[in-house]
C-alpha atoms as an extended CHARMM CRD file, in Angstrom:
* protein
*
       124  EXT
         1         1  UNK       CA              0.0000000000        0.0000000000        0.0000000000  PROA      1               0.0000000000
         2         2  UNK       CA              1.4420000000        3.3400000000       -0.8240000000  PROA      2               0.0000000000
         3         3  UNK       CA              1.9510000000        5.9810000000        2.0830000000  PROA      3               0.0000000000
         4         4  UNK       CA             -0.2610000000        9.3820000000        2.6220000000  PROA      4               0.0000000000
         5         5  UNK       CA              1.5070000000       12.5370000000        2.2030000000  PROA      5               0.0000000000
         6         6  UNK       CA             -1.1440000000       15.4680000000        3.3540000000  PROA      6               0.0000000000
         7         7  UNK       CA              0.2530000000       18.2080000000        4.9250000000  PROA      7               0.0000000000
         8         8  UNK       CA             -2.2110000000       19.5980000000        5.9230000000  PROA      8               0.0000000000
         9         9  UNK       CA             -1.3460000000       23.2860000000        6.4790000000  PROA      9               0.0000000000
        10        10  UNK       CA             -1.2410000000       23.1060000000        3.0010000000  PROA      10              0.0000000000
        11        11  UNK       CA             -4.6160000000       21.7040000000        2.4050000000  PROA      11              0.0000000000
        12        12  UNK       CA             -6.0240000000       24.3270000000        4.8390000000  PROA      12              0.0000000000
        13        13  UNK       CA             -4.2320000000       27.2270000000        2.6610000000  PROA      13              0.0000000000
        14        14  UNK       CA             -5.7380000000       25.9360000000       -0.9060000000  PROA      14              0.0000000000
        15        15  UNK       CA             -9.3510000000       25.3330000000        1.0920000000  PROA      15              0.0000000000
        16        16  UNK       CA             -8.4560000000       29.0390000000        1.9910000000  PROA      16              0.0000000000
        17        17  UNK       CA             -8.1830000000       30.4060000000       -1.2810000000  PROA      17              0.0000000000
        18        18  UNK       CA            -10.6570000000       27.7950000000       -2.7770000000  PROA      18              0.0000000000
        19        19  UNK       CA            -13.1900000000       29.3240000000       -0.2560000000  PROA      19              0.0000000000
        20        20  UNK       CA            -12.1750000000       32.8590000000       -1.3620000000  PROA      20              0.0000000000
        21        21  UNK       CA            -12.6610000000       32.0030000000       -5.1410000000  PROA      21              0.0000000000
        22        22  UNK       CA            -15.8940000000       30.2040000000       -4.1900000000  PROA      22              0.0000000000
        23        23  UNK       CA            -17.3710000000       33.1840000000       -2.2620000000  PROA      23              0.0000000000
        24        24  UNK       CA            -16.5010000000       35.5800000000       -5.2830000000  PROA      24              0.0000000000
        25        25  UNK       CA            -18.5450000000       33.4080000000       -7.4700000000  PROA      25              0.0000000000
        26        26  UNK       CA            -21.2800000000       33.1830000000       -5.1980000000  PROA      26              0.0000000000
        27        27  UNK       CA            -21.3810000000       37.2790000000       -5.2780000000  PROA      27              0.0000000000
        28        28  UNK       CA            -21.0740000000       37.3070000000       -8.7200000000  PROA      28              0.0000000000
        29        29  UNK       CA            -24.1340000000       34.8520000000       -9.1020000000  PROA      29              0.0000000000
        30        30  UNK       CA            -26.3690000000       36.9170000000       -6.5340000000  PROA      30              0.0000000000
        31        31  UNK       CA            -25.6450000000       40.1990000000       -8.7530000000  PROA      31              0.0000000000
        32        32  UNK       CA            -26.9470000000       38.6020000000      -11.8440000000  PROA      32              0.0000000000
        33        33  UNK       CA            -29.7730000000       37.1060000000      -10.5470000000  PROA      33              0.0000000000
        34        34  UNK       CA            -30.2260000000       40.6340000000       -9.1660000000  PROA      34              0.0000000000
        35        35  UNK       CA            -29.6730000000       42.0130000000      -12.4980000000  PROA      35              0.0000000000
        36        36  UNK       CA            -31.0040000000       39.5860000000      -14.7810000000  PROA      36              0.0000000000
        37        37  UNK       CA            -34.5080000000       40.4840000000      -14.6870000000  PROA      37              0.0000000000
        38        38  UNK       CA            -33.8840000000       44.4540000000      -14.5410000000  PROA      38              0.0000000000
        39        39  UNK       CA            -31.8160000000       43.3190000000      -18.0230000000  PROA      39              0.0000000000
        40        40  UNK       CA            -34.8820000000       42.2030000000      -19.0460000000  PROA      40              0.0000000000
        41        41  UNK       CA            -37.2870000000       44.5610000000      -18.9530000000  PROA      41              0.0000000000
        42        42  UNK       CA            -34.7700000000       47.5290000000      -19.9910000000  PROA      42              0.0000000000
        43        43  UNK       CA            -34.2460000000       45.5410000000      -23.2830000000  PROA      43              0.0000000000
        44        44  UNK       CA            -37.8630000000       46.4250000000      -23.8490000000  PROA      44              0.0000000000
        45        45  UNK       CA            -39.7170000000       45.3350000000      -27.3820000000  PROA      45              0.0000000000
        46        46  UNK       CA            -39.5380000000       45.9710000000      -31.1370000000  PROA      46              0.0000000000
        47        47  UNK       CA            -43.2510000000       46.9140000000      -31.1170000000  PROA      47              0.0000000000
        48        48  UNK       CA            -42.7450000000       50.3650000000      -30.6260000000  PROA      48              0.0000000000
        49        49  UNK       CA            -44.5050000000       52.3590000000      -27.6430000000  PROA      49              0.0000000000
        50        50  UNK       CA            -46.5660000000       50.8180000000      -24.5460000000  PROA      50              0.0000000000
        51        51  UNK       CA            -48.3620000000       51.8000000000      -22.3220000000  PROA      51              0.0000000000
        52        52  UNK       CA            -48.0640000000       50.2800000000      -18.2570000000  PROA      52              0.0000000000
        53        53  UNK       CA            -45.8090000000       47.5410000000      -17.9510000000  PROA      53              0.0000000000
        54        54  UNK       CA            -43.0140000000       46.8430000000      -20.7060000000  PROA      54              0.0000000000
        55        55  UNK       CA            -43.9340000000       43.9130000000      -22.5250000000  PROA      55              0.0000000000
        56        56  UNK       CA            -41.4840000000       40.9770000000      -22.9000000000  PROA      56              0.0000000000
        57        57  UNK       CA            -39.4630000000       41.5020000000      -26.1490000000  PROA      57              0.0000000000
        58        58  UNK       CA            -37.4810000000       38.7120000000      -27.5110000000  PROA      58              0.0000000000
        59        59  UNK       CA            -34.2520000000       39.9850000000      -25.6320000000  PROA      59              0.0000000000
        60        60  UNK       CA            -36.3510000000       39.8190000000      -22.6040000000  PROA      60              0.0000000000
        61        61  UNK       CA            -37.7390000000       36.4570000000      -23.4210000000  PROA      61              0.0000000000
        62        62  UNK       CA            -33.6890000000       35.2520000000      -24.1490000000  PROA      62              0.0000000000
        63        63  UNK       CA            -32.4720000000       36.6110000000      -20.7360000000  PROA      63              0.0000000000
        64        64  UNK       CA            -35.6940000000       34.6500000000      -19.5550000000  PROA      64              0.0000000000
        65        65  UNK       CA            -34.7110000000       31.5830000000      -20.5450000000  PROA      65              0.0000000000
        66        66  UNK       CA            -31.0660000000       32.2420000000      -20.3090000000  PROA      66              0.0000000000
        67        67  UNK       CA            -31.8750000000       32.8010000000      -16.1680000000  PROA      67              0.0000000000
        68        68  UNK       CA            -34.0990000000       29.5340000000      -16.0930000000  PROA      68              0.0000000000
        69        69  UNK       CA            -31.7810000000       27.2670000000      -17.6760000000  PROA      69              0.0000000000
        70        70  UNK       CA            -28.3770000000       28.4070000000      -16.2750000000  PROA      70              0.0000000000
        71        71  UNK       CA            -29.8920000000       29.0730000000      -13.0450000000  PROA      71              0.0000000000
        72        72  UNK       CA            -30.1870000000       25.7650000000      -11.9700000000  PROA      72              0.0000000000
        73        73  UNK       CA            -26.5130000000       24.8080000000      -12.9680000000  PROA      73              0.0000000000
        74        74  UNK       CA            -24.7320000000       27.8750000000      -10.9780000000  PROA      74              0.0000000000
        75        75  UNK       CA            -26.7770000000       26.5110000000       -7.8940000000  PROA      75              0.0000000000
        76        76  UNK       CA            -25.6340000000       23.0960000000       -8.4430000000  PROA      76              0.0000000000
        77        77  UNK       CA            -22.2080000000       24.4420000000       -8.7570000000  PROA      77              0.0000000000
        78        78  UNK       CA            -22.3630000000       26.4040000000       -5.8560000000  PROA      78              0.0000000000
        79        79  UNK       CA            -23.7750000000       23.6680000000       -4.0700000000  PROA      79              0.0000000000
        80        80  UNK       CA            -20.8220000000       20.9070000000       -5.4110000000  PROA      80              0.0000000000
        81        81  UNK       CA            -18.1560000000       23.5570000000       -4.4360000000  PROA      81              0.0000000000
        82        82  UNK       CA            -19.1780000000       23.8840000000       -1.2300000000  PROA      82              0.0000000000
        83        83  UNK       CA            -19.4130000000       20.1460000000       -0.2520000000  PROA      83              0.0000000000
        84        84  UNK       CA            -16.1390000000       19.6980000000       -2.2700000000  PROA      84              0.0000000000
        85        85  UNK       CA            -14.4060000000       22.3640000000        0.2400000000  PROA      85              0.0000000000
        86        86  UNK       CA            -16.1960000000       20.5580000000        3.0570000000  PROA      86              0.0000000000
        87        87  UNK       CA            -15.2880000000       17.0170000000        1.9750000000  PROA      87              0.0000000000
        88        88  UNK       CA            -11.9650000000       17.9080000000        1.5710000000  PROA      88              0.0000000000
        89        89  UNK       CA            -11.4930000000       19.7940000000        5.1750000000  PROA      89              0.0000000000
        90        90  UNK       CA            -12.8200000000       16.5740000000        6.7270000000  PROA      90              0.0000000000
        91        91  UNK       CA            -10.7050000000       14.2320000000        5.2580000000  PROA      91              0.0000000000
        92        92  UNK       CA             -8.2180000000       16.1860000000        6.4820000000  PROA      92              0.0000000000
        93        93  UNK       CA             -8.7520000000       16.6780000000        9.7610000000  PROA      93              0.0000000000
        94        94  UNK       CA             -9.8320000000       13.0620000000        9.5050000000  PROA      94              0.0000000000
        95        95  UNK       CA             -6.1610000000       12.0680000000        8.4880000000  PROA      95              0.0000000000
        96        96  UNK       CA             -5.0520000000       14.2460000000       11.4380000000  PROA      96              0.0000000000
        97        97  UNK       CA             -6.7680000000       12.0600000000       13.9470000000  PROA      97              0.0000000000
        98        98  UNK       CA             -5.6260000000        9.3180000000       12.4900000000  PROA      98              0.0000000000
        99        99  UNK       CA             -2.3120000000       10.1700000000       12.7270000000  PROA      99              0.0000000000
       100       100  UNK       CA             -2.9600000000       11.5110000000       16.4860000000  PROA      100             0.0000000000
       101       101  UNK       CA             -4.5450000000        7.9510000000       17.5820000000  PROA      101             0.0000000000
       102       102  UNK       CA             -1.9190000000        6.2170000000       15.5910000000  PROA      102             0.0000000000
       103       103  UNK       CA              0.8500000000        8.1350000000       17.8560000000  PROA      103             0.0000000000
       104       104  UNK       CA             -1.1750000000        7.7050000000       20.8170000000  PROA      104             0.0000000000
       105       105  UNK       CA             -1.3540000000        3.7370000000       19.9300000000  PROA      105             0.0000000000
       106       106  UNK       CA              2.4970000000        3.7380000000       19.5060000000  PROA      106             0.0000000000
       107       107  UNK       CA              3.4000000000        5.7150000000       22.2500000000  PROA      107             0.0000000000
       108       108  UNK       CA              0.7320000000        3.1110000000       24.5050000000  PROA      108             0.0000000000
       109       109  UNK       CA              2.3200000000       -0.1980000000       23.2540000000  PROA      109             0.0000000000
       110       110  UNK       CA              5.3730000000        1.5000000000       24.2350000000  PROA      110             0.0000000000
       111       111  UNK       CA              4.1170000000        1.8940000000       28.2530000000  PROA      111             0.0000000000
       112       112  UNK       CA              2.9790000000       -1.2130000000       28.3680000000  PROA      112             0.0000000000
       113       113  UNK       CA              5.1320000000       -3.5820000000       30.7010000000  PROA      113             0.0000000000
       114       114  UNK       CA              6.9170000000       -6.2680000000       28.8870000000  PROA      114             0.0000000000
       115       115  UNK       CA              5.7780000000       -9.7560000000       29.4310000000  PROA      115             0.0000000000
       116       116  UNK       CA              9.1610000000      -11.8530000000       30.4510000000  PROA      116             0.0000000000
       117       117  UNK       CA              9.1870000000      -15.9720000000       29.4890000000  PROA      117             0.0000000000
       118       118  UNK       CA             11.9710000000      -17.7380000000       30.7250000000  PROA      118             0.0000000000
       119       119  UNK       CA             12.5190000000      -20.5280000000       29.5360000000  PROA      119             0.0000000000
       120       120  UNK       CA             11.0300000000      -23.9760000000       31.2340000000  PROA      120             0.0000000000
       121       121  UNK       CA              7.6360000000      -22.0500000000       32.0160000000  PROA      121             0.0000000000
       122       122  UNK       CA              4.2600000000      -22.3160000000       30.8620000000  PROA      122             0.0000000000
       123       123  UNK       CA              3.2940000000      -24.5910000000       28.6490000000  PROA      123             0.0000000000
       124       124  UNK       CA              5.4950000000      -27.4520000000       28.2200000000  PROA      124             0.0000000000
């Protein structure tokens, strides 16, 4: 079996900048969903002049469908990210405690009093 080699100061500095990356893309997501539908009603019509509320011109109806279908990707992507980072943090700390109990295991065995057989005892 091949050894692990995490260090895992280093896996907490790329989660760091992972989560920094991922946050930035969550902002960015918020601000067009915030957008999106101001998009589409300032893109107006090609019929000419209204009056009340702006129909939906065929920008409109794009952006529309644009925010339905790609919508529910970014949230999926937002939502893998996250349990990526999160996976990733607790296999860490998981290999931490491993090697913590495997010390502690070691460091046991070594306490333990030594059982002495001379010979001609026990069992013959």
């Amino acid at each position: 079996m091949t050894a692990w080699d995490i260090v895992p100061s280093e896996v907490g500095a790329v989660l760091t900048r992972c989560g920094k990356a991922a946050e930035g893309l969550s902002k960015a997501g918020q601000a067009v969903q915030k957008s999106l539908p101001a998009a589409a009603i300032a893109a107006g019509t090609i019929s000419g002049m209204y009056c009340g509320n702006a129909p939906k011109g065929p920008v409109g109806a794009a952006l529309a469908e644009f925010g339905s279908k790609w919508g529910k990707d970014l949230t999926y992507i937002a939502k893998r990210t996250t349990m990526s980072l999160t996976g990733a943090r607790e296999a860490t700390q998981a290999y931490m405690e491993g090697d913590l109990k495997m010390a502690a295991n070691a460091h046991n065995a070594a306490l333990t009093e030594p059982v002495i057989r001379m010979p001609g005892q026990g069992k013959k």
